[in-house]
N, C-alpha and C positions, 0 to 999 in steps of 0.2 A: 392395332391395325397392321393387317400382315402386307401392306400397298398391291393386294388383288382388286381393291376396289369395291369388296361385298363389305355388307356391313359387320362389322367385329361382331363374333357368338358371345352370347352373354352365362355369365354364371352365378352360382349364390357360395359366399364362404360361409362357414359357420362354425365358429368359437364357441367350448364348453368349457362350463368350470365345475368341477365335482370337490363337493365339500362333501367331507369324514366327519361324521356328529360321534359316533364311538366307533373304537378301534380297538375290536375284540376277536380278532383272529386273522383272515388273509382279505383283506378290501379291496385289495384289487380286482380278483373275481368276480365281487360282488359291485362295484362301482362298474366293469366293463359288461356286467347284466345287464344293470340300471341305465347303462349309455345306449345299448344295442336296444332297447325295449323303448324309447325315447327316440333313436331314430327311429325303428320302426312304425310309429305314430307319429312321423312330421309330416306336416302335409305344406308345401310350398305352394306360394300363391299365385295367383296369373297374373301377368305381366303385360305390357303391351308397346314396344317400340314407335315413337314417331318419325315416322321415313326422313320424312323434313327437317327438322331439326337433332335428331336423334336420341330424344331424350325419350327414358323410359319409364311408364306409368304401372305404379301396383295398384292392381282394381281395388278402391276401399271398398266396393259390394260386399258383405257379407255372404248373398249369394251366388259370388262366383265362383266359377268351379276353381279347387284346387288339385294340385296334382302331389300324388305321395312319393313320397323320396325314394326311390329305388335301391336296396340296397343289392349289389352284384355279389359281392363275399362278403361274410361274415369270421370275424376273429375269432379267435379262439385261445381263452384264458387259463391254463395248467397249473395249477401249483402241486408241487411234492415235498414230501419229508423223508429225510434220512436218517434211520436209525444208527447208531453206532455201536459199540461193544458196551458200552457203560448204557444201553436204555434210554441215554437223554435224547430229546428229540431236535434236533436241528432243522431248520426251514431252509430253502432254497428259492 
């Protein structure tokens, strides 16, 4: 409550957990795919505030409309390798 007197905007948090089944080369790249392709198909559900009381109801409808999570930027995952004088390869 900012004491404007409008009702507080509401928001959704969302906690991910990425589990590594094998680790055969650089996972991260591929885990921050798998995260981006995943938001990209969320679809958040509709909501609906009670003026009066304030409490806020998620429609159990199946058919109500959801709305898809907007993604504004998307990241971008880099990896490179350094070779050195001896040929071995070192990761960064």
């Amino acid at each position: 409550d900012d004491g404007s007197g409008a009702p507080p905007r509401l928001s959704w948090v969302l906690y991910v957990d990425l589990y590594v089944i094998n680790y055969d080369g650089n996972c991260y790249d591929a885990a921050l795919a798998a995260l981006l392709a995943a938001l990209a198909d969320t679809r958040l559900p509709a909501v609906q505030r009670d003026v009066d009381s304030g409490v806020v109801y998620e429609h159990a409808n199946a058919d109500a409309p959801c709305t898809p999570l907007v993604l504004r930027r998307w990241p971008a995952s880099l990896t490179f390798a350094v070779l050195d004088a001896h040929k071995r390869v070192r990761t960064a």
